[in-house]
C-alpha positions as CSV (number, residue, x, y, z in Angstrom):
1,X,-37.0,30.3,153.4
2,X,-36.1,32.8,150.5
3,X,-33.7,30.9,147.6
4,X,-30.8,33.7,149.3
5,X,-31.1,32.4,152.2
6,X,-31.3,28.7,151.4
7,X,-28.1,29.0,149.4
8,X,-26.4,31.1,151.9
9,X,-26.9,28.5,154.7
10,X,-25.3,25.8,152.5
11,X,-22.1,27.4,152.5
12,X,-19.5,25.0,153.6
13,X,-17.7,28.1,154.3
14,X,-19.1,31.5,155.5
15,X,-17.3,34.9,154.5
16,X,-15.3,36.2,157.3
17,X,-17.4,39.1,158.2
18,X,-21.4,38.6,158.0
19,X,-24.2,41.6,157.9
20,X,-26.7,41.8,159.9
21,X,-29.6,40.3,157.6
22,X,-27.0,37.3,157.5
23,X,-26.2,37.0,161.1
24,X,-29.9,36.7,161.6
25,X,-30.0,33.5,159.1
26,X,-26.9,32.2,161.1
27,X,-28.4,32.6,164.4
28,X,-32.5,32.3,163.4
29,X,-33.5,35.5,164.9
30,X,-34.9,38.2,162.0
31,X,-32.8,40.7,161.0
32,X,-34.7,43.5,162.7
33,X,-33.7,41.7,165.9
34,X,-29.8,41.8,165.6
35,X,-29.6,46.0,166.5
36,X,-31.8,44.8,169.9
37,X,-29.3,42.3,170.7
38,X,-26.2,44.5,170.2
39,X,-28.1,47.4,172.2
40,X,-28.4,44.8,175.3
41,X,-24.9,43.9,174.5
42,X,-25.2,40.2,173.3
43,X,-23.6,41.3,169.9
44,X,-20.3,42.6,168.9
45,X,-19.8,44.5,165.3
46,X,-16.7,44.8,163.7
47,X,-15.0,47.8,164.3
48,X,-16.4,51.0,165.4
49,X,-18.9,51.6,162.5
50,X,-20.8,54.9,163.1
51,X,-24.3,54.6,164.9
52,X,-26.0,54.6,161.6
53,X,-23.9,53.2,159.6
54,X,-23.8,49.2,158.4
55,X,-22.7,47.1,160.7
56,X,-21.0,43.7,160.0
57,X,-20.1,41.0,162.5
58,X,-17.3,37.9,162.8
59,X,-18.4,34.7,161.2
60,X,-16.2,33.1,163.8
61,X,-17.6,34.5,166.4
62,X,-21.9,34.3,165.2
63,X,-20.9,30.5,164.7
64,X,-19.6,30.5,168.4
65,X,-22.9,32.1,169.5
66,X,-25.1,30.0,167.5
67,X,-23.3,26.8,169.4
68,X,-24.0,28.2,172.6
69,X,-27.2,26.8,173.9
70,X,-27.1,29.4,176.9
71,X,-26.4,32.6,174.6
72,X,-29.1,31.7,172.5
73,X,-31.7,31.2,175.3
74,X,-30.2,34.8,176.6
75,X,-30.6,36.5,173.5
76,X,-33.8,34.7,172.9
77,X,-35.2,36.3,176.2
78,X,-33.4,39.6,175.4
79,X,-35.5,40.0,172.3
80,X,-38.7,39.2,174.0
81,X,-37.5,41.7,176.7
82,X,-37.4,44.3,174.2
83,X,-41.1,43.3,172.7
84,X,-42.9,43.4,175.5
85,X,-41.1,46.4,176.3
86,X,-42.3,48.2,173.2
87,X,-45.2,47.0,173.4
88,X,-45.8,48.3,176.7
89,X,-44.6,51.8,176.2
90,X,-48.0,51.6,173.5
91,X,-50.1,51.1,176.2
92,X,-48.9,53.0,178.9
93,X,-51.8,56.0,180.2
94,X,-49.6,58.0,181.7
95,X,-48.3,59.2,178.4
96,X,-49.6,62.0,176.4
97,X,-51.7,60.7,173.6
98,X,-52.7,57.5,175.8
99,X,-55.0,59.1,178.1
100,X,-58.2,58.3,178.6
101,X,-61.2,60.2,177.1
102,X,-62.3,62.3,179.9
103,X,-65.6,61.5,181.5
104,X,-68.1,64.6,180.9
105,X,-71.3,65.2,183.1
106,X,-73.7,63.5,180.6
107,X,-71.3,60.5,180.2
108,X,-72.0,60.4,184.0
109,X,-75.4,60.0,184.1
């Protein structure tokens, strides 16, 4: 756990609006996670920030979600979701690039 993170955590208050690095501290996914979870609709930002552009959240509402034993099994299986996903899509054939070398005449003997 980095010192920034420590000391953020220990906050007997958290600021009103929370970025996505921090939401991932609140909530104890990674921050690379939180754009999966707004994608499958789990997540809410503030606003209507453009599609890249930062996005911030509601500290009320990440402290709601990290009570929520059910939201966090959802979003827990929503990230795997998108892993294995990914993952998959690297080692799908049918895809240009992913095909199998093709078998010549002396590889058949």
């Amino acid at each position: 756990m980095s010192p920034e993170q420590k000391q953020f955590l220990s906050l007997l208050r958290l600021p009103a609006r929370l970025n996505p690095e921090q939401v991932g501290w609140k909530l104890g996914f990674e921050a690379h996670h939180i754009p999966v979870l707004v994608a499958a609709g789990m997540l809410k930002p503030l606003g209507n920030p453009p599609r890249n552009g930062q996005k911030y959240f509601a500290a009320a509402v990440i402290k709601e979600r990290g009570d929520d034993e059910r939201w966090i099994a959802r979003a827990s299986d929503a990230v795997t979701r998108h892993s294995r996903d990914k993952n998959a899509r690297k080692r799908r054939p049918d895809e240009p690039g992913n095909w199998p070398p093709i078998a010549t005449p002396k590889d058949a003997a």
